[in-house]
C-alpha positions, 0 to 999 in steps of 0.5 A, a space after each residue: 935084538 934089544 937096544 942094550 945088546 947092540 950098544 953092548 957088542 958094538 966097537 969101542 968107536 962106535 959107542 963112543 960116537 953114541 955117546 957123543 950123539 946121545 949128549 949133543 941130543 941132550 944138550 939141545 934138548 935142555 937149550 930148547 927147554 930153557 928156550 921155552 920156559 923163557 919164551 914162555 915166561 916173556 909171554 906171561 910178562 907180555 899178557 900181564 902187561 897188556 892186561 895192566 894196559 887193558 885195566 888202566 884204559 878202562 879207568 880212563 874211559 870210566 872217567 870220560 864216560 862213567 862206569 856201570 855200578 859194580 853193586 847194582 849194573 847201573 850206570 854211574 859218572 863222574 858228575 852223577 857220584 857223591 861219594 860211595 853211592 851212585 845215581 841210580 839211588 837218586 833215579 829210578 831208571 839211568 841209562 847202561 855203560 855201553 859194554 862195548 867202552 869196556 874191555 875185561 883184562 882177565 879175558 885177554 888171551 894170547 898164545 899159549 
């Protein structure tokens, strides 16, 4: 039998009481929709900001130790800078930023 023909010759009472079930399935599903969208939206702000924390440590390091060159790699400090150009214009062989100083902020992944 289809669903329709059951709904259809069942009592007065009882389609009532499947339409009471029916909306208080529906009303908990769109409160676990908002529920979600709002969970999620919280963890959009939390990656953007731990991503914004990420970004602000690796200027702080870059000032304590020196960066790599975004242009060439090599690596610059704060005493070694004039201006736009870097050291490794200035020597023929400087030494790498350790990468392990550095934490890339667009690779910081959080569920989901």
């Amino acid at each position: 039998m289809q669903i329709a023909e059951v709904f259809n010759n069942a009592s007065a009472k009882t389609r009532a009481d499947l339409h009471e079930v029916n909306n208080v399935l529906t009303s908990r599903s769109d409160a676990q929709y908002r529920l979600r969208e709002g969970l999620l939206e919280h963890m959009r702000r939390f990656r953007d900001r731990i991503a914004e924390h990420f970004g602000r440590m690796n200027h702080f390091m870059g000032n304590l130790f020196g960066k790599n060159c975004e242009q060439c790699q090599h690596h610059t400090s704060n005493h070694n800078v004039d201006g736009d150009e870097c050291h490794h214009c200035k020597y023929d062989d400087p030494p790498s930023a350790r990468s392990d100083y550095w934490i890339d902020p667009h690779r910081v992944y959080y569920w989901p």
